[in-house]
FIVEXMI-200533 format. One record per atom (N, C-alpha, C, CB): residue number from 1; residue in one letter; chain; atom name; x, y, z. Coordinates in steps of 0.05 Angstrom, whole numbers, plus 32768, in hexadecimal, padded with zeros to 4 digits. Glycine has a CB too. Example, Ala and Ser with C-alpha at 12.3 -4.5 7.8 and 13.67 -1.06 7.14 Angstrom:
{lopa 1; 'a'; 'A'; 'N'; {8108; 7F8E; 809C}};
{lopa 1; 'a'; 'A'; 'CA'; {80F6; 7FA6; 809C}};
{lopa 1; 'a'; 'A'; 'C'; {8108; 7FBE; 809C}};
{lopa 1; 'a'; 'A'; 'CB'; {80E2; 7FA7; 80B5}};
{lopa 2; 's'; 'A'; 'N'; {8101; 7FD3; 808E}};
{lopa 2; 's'; 'A'; 'CA'; {8111; 7FEB; 808F}};
{lopa 2; 's'; 'A'; 'C'; {8102; 8001; 809D}};
{lopa 2; 's'; 'A'; 'CB'; {811A; 7FF4; 8072}};
% end
This chain:
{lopa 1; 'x'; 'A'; 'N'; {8011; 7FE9; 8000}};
{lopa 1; 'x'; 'A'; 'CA'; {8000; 8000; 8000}};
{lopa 1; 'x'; 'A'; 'C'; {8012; 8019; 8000}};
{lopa 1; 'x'; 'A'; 'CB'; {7FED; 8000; 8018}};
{lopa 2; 'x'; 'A'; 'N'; {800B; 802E; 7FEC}};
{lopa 2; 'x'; 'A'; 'CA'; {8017; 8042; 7FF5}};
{lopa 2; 'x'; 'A'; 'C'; {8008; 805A; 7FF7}};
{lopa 2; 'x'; 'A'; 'CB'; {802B; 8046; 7FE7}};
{lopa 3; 'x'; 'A'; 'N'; {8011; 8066; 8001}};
{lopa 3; 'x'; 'A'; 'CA'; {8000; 8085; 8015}};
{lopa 3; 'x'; 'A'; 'C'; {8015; 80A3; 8010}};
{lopa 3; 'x'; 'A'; 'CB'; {8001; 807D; 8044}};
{lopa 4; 'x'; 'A'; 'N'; {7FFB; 80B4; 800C}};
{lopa 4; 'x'; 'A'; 'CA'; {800B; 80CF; 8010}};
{lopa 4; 'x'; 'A'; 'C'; {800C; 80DA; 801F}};
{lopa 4; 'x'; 'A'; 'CB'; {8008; 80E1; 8005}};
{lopa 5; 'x'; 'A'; 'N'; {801D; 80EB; 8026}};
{lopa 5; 'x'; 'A'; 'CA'; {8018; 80FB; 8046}};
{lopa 5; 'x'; 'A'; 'C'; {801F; 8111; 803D}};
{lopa 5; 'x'; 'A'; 'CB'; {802A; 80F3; 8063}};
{lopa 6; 'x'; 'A'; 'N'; {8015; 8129; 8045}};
{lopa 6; 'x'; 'A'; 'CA'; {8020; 8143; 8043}};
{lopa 6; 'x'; 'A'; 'C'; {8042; 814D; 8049}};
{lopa 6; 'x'; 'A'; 'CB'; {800F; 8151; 8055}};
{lopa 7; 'x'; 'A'; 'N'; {8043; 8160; 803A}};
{lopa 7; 'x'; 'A'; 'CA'; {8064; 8160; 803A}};
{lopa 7; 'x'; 'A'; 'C'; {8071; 8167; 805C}};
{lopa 7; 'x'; 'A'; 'CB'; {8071; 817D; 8021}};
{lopa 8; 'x'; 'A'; 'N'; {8054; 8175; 806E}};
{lopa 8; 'x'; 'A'; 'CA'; {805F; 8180; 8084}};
{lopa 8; 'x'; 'A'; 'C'; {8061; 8162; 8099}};
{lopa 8; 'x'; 'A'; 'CB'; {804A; 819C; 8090}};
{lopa 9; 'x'; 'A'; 'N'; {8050; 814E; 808F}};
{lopa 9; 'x'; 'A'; 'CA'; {8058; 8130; 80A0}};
{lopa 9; 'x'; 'A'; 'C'; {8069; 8128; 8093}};
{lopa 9; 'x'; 'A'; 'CB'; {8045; 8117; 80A3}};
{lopa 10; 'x'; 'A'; 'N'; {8077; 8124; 8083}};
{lopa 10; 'x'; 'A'; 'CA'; {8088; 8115; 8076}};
{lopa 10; 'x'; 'A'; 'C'; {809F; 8128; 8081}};
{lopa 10; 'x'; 'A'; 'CB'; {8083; 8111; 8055}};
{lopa 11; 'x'; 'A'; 'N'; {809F; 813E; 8087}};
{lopa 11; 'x'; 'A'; 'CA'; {80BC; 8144; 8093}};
{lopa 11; 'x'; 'A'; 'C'; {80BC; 8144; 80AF}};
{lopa 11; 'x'; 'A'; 'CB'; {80C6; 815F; 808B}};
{lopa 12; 'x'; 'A'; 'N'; {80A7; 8149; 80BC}};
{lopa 12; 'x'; 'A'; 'CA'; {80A8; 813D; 80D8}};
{lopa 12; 'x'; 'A'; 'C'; {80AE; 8122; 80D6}};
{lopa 12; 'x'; 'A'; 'CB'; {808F; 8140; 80E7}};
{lopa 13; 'x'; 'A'; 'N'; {80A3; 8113; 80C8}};
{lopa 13; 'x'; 'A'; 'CA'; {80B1; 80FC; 80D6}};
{lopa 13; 'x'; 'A'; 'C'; {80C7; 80F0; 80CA}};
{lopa 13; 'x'; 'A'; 'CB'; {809F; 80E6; 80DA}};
{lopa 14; 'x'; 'A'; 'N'; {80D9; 80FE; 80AE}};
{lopa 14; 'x'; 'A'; 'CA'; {80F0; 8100; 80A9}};
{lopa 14; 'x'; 'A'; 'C'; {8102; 8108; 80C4}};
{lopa 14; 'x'; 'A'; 'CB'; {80F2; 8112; 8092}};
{lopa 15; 'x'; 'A'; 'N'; {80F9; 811E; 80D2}};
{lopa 15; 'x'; 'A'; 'CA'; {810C; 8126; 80EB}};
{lopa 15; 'x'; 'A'; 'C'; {810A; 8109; 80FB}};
{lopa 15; 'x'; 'A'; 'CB'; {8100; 8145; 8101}};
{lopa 16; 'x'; 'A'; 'N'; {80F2; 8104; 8101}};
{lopa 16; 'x'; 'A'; 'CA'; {80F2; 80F2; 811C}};
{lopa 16; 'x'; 'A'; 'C'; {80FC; 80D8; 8110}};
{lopa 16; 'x'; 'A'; 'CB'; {80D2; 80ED; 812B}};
{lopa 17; 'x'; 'A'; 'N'; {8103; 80D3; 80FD}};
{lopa 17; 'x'; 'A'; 'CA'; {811C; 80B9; 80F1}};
{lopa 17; 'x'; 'A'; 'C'; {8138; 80C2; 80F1}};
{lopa 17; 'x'; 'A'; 'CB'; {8117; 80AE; 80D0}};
{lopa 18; 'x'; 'A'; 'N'; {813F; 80DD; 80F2}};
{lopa 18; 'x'; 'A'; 'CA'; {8158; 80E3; 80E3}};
{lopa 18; 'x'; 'A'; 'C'; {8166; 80ED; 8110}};
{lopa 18; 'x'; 'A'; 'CB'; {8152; 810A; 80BE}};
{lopa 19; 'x'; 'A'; 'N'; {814C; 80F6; 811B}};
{lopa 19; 'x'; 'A'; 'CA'; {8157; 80F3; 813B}};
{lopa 19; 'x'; 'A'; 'C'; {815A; 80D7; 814F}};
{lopa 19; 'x'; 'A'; 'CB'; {8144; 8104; 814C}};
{lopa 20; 'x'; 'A'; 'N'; {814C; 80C1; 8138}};
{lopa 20; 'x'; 'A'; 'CA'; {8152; 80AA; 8145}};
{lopa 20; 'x'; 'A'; 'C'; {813B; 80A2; 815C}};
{lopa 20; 'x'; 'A'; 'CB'; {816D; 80AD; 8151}};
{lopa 21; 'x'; 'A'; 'N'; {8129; 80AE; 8157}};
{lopa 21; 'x'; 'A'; 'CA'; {810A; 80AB; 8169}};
{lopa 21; 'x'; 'A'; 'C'; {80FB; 8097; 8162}};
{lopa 21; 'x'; 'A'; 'CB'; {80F6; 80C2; 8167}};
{lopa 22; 'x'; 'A'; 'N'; {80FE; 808F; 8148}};
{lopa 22; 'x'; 'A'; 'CA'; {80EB; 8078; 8145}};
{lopa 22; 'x'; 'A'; 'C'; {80FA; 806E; 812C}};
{lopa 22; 'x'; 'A'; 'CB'; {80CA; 8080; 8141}};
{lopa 23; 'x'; 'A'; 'N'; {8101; 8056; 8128}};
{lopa 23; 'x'; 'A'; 'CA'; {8111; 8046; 8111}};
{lopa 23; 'x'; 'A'; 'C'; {8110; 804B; 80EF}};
{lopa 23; 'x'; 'A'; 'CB'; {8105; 802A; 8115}};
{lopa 24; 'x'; 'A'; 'N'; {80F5; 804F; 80ED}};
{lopa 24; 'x'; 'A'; 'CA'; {80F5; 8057; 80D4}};
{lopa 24; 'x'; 'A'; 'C'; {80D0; 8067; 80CF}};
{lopa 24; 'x'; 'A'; 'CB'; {80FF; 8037; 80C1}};
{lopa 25; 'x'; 'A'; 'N'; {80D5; 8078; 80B5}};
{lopa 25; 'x'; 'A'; 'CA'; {80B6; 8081; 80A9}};
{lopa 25; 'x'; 'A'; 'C'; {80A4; 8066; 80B3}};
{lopa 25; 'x'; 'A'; 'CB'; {80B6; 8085; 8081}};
{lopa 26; 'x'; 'A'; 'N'; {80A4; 804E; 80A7}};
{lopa 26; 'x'; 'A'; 'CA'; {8096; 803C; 80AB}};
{lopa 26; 'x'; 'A'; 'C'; {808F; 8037; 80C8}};
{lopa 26; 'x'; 'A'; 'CB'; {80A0; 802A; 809F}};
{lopa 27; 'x'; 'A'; 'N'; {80A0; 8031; 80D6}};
{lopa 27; 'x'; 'A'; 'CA'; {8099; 802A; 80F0}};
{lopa 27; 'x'; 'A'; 'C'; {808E; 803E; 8104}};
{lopa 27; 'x'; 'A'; 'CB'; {80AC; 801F; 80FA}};
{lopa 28; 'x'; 'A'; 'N'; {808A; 8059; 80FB}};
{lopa 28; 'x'; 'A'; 'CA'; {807D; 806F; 810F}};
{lopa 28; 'x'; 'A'; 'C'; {8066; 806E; 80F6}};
{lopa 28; 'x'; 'A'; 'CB'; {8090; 8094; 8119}};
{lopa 29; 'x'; 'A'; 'N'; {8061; 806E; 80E8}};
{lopa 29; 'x'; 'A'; 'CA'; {8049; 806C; 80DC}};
{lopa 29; 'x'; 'A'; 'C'; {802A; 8057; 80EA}};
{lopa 29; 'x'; 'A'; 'CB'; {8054; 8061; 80C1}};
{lopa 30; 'x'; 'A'; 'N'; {8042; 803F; 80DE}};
{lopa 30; 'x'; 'A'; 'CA'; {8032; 8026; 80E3}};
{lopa 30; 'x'; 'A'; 'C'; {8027; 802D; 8108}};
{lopa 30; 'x'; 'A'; 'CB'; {804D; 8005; 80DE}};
{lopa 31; 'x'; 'A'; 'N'; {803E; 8034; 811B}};
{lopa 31; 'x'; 'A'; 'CA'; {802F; 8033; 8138}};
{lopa 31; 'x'; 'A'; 'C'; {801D; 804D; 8138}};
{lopa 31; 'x'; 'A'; 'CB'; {8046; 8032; 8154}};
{lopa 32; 'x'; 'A'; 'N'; {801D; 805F; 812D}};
{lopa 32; 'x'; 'A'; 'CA'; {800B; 807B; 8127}};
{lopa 32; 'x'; 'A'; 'C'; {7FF3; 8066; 812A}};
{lopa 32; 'x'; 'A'; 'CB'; {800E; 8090; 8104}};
{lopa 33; 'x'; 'A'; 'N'; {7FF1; 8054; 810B}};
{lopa 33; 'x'; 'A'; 'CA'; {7FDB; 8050; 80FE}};
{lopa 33; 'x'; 'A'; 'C'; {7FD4; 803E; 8115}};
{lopa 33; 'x'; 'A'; 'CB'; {7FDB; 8045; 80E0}};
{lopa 34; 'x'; 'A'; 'N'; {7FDE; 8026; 8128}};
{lopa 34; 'x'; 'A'; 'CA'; {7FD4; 8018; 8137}};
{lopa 34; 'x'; 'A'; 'C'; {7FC5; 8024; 814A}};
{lopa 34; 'x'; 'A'; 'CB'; {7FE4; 800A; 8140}};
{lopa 35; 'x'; 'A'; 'N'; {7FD3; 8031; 8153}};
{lopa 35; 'x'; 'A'; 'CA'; {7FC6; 804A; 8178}};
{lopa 35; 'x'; 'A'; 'C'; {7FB1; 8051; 8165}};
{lopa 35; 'x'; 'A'; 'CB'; {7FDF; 8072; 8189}};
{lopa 36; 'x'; 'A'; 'N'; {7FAF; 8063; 814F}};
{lopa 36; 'x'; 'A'; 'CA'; {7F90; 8063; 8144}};
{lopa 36; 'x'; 'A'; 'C'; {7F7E; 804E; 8149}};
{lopa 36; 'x'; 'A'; 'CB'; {7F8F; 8064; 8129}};
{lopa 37; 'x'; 'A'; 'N'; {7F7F; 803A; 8137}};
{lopa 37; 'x'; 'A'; 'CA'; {7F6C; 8023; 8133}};
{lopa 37; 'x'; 'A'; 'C'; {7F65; 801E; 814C}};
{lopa 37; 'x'; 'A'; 'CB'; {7F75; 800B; 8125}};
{lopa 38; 'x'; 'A'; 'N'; {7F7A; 8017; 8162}};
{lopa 38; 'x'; 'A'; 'CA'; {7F6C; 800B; 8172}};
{lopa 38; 'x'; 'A'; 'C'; {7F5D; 8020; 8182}};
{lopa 38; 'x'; 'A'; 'CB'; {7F7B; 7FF9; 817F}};
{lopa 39; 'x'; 'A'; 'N'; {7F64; 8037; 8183}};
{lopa 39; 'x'; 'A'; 'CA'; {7F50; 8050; 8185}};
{lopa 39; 'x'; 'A'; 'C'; {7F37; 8049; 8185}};
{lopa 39; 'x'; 'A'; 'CB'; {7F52; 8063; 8171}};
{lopa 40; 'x'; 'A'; 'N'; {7F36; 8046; 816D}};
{lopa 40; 'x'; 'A'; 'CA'; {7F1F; 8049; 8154}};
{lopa 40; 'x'; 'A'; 'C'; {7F09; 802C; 8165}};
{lopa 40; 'x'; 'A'; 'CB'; {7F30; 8040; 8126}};
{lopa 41; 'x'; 'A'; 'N'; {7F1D; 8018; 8168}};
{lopa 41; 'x'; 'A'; 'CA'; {7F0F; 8008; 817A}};
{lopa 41; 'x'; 'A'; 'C'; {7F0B; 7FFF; 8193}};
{lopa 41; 'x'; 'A'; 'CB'; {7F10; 7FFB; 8175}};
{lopa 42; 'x'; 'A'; 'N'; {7F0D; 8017; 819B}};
{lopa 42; 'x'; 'A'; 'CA'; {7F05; 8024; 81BB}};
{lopa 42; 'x'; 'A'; 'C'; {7F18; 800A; 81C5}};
{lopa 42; 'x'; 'A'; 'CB'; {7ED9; 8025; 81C9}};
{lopa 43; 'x'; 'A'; 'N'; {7F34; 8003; 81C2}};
{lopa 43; 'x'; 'A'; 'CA'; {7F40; 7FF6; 81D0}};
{lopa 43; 'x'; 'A'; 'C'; {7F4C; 8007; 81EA}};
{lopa 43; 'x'; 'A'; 'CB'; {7F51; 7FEB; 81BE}};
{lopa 44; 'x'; 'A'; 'N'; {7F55; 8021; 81D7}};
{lopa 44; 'x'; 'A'; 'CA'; {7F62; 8039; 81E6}};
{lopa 44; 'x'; 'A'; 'C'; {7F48; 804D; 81F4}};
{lopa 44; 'x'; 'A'; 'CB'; {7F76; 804C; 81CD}};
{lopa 45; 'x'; 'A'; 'N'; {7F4A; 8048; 8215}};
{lopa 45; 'x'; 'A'; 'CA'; {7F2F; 8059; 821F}};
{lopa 45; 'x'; 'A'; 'C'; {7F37; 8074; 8218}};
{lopa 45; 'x'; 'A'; 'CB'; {7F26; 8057; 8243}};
{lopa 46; 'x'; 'A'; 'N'; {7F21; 8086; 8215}};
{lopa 46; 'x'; 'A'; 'CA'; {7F30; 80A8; 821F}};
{lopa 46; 'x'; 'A'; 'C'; {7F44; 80AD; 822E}};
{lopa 46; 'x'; 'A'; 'CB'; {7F21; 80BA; 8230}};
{lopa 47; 'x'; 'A'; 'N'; {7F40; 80AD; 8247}};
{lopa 47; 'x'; 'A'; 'CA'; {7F4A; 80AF; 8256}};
{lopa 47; 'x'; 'A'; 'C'; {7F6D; 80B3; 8251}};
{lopa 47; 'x'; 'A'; 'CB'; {7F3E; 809D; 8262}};
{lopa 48; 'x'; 'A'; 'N'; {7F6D; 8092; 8247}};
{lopa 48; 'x'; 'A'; 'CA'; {7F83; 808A; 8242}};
{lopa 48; 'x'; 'A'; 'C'; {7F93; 809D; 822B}};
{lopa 48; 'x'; 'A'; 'CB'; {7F7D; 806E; 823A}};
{lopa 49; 'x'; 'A'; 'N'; {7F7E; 80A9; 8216}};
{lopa 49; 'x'; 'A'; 'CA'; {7F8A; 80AF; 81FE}};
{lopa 49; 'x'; 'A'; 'C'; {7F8D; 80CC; 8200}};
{lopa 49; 'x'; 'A'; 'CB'; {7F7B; 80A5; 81E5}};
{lopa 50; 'x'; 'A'; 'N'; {7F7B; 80D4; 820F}};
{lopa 50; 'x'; 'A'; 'CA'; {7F84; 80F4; 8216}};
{lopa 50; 'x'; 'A'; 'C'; {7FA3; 80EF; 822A}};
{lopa 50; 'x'; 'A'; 'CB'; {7F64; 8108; 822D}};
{lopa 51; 'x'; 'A'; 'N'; {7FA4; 80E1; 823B}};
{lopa 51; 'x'; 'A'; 'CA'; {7FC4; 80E5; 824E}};
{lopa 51; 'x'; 'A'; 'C'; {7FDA; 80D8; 8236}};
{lopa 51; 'x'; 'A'; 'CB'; {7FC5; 80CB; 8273}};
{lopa 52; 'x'; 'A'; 'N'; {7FD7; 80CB; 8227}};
{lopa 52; 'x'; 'A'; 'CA'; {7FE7; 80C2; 8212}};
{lopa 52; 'x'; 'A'; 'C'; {7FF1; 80E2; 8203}};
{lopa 52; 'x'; 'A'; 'CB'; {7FD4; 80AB; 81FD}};
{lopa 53; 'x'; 'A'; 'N'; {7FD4; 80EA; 81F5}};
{lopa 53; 'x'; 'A'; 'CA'; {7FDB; 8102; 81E6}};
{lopa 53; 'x'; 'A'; 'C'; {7FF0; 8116; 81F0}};
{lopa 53; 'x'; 'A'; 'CB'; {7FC4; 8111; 81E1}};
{lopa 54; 'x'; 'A'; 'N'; {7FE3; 8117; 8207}};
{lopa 54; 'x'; 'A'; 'CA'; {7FF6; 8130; 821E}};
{lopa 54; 'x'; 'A'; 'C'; {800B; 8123; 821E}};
{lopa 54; 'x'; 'A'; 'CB'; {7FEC; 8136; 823F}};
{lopa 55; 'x'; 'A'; 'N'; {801B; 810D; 8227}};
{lopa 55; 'x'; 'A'; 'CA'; {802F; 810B; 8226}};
{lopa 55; 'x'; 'A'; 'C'; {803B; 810D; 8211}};
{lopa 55; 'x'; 'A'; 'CB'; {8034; 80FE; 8230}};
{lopa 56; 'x'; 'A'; 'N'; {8031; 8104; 81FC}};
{lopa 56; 'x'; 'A'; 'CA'; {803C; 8109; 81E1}};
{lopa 56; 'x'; 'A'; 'C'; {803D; 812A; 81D6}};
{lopa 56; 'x'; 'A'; 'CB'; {802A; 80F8; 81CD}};
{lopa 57; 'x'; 'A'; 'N'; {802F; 8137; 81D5}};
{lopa 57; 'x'; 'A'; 'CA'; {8033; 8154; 81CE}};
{lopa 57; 'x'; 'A'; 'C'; {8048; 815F; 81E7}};
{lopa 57; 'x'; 'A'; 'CB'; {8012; 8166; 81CE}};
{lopa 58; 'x'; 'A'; 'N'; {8049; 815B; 81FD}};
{lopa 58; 'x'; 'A'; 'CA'; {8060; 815E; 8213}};
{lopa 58; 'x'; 'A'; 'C'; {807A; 815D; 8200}};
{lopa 58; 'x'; 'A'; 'CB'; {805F; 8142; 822C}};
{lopa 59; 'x'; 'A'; 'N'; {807A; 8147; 8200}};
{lopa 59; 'x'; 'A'; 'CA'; {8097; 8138; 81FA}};
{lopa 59; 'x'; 'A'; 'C'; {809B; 814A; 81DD}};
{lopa 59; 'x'; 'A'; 'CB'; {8095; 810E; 81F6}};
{lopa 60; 'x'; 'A'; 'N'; {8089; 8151; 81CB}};
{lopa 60; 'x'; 'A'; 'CA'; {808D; 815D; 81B2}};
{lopa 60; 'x'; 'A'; 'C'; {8097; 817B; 81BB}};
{lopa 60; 'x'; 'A'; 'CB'; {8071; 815C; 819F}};
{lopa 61; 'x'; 'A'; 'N'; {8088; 8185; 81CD}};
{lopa 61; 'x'; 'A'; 'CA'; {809A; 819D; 81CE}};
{lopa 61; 'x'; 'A'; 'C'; {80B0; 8199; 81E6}};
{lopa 61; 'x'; 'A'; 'CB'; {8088; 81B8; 81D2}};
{lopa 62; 'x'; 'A'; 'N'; {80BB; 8191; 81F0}};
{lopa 62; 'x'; 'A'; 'CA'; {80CC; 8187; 81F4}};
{lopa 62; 'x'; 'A'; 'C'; {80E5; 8182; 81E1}};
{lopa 62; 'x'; 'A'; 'CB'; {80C3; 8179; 81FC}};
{lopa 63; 'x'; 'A'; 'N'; {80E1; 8175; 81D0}};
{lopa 63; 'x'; 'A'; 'CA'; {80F4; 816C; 81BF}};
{lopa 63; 'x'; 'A'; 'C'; {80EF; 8184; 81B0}};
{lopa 63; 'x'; 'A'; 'CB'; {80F2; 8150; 81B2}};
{lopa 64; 'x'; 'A'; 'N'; {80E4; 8196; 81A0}};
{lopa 64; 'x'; 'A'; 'CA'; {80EB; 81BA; 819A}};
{lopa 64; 'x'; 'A'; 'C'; {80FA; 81C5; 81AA}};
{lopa 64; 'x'; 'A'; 'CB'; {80D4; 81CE; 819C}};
{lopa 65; 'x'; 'A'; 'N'; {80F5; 81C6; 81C3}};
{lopa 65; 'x'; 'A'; 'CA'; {8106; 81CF; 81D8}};
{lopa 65; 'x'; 'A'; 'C'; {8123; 81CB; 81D8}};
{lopa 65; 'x'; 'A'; 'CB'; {80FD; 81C4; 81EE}};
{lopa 66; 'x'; 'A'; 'N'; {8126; 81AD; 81CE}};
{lopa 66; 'x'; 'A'; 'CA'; {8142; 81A2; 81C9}};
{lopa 66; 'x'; 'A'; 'C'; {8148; 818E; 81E4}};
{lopa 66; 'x'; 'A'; 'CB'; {815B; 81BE; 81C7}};
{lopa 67; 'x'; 'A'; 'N'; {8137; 8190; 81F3}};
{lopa 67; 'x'; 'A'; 'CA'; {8133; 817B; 820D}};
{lopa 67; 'x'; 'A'; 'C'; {8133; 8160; 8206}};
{lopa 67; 'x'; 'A'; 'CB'; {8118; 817F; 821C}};
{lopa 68; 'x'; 'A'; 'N'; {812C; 8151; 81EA}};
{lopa 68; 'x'; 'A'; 'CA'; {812C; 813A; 81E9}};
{lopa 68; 'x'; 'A'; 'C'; {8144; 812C; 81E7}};
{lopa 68; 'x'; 'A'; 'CB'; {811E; 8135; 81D9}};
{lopa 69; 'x'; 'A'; 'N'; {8145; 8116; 81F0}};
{lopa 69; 'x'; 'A'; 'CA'; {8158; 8101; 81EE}};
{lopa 69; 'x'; 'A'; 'C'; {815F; 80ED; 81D4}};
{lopa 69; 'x'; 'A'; 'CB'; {8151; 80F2; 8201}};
{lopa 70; 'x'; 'A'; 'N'; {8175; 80E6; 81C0}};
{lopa 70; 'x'; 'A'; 'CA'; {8177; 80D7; 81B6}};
{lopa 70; 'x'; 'A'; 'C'; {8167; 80AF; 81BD}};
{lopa 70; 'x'; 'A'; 'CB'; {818F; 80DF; 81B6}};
{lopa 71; 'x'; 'A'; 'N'; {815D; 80AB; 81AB}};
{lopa 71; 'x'; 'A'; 'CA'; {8145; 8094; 81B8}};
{lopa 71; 'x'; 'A'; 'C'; {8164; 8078; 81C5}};
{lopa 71; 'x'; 'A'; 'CB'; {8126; 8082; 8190}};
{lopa 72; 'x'; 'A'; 'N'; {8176; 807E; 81B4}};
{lopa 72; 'x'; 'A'; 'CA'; {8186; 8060; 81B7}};
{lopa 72; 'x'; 'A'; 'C'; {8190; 8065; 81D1}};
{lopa 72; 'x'; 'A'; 'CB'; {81A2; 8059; 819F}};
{lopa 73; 'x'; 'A'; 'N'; {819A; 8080; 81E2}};
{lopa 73; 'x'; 'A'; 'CA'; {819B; 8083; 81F7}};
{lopa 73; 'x'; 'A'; 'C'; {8183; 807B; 820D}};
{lopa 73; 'x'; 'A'; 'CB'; {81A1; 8098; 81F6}};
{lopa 74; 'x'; 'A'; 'N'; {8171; 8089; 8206}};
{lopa 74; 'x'; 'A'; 'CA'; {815C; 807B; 821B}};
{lopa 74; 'x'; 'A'; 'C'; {815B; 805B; 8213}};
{lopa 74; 'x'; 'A'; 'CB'; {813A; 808B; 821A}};
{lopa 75; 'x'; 'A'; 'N'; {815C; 8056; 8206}};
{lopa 75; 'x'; 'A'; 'CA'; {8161; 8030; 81FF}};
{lopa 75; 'x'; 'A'; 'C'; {8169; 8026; 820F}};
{lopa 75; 'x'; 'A'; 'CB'; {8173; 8025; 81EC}};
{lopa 76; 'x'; 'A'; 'N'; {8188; 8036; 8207}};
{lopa 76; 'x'; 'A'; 'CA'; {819C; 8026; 821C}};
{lopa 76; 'x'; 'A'; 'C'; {819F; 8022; 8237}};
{lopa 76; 'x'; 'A'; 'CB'; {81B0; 802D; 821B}};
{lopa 77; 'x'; 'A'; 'N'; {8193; 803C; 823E}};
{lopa 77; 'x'; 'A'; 'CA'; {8187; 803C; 825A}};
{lopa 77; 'x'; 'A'; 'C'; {817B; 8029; 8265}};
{lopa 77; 'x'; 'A'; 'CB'; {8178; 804E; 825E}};
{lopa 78; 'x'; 'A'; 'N'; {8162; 8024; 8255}};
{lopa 78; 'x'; 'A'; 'CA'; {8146; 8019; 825C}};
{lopa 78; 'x'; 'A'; 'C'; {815F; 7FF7; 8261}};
{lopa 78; 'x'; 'A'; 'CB'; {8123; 801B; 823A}};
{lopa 79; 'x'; 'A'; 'N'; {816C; 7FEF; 824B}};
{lopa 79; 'x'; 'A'; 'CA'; {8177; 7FDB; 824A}};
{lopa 79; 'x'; 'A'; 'C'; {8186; 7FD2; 8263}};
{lopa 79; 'x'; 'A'; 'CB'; {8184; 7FDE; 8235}};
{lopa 80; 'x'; 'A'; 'N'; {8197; 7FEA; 8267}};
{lopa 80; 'x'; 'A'; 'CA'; {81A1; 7FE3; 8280}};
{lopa 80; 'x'; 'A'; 'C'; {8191; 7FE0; 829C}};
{lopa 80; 'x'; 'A'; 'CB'; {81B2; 7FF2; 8283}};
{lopa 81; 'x'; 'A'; 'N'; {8186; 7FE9; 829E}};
{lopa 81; 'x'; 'A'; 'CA'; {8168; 7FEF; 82BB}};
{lopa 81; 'x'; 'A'; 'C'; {8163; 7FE2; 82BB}};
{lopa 81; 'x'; 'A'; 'CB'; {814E; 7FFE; 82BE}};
{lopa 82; 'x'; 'A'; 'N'; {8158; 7FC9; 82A3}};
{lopa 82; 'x'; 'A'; 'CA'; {8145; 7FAF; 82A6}};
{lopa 82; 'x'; 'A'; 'C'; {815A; 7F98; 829E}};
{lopa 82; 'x'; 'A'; 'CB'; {8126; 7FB0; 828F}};
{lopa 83; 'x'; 'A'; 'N'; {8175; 7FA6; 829C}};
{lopa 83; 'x'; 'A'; 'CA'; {8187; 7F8C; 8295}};
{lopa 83; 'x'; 'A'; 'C'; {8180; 7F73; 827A}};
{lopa 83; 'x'; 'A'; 'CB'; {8185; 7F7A; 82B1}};
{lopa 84; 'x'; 'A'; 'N'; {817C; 7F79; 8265}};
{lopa 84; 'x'; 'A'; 'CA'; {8176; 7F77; 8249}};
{lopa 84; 'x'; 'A'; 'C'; {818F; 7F7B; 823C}};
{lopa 84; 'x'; 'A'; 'CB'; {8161; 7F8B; 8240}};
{lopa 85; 'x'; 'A'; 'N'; {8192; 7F6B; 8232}};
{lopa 85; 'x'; 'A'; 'CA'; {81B1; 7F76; 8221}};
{lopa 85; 'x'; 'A'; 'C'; {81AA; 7F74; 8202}};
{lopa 85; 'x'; 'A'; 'CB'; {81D0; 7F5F; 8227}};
{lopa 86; 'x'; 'A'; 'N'; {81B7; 7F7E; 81EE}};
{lopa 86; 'x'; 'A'; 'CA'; {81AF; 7F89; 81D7}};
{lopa 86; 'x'; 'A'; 'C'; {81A6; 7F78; 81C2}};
{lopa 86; 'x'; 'A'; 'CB'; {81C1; 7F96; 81D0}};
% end
């Protein structure tokens, strides 16, 4: 399947591949499109999806701010905390 996106998503999420936030176009797409659907089928309560949003628009300006973290760092972190090796 292929899809168009406007040029102002296609460079947002050119940045958020090229800062290492999410692996590739495809794979922030595809989980976009999942958190929808299951939206869509009231898997995700309100509740839930409004504190999601907020943290997500948080973290977006945040990372404008220049506050965000490279993702492989918090990885590595997470990796070491729970003792997971690569």
């Amino acid at each position: 399947m292929n899809i168009s996106l406007s040029q102002e998503l296609q460079e947002r999420i050119a940045e958020k591949v090229e800062r290492g936030d999410v692996g590739s176009a495809d794979a922030l797409v595809e989980q976009a499109l999942n958190f929808y659907l299951d939206y869509q089928k009231a898997e995700v309560d309100e509740e839930e999806f409004r504190e999601t949003k907020a943290a997500i628009d948080e973290a977006m300006e945040q990372g404008e701010r220049g506050e965000g973290r490279p993702a492989e760092e918090v990885f590595a972190q997470l990796r070491a905390k729970y003792g997971i090796s690569r």
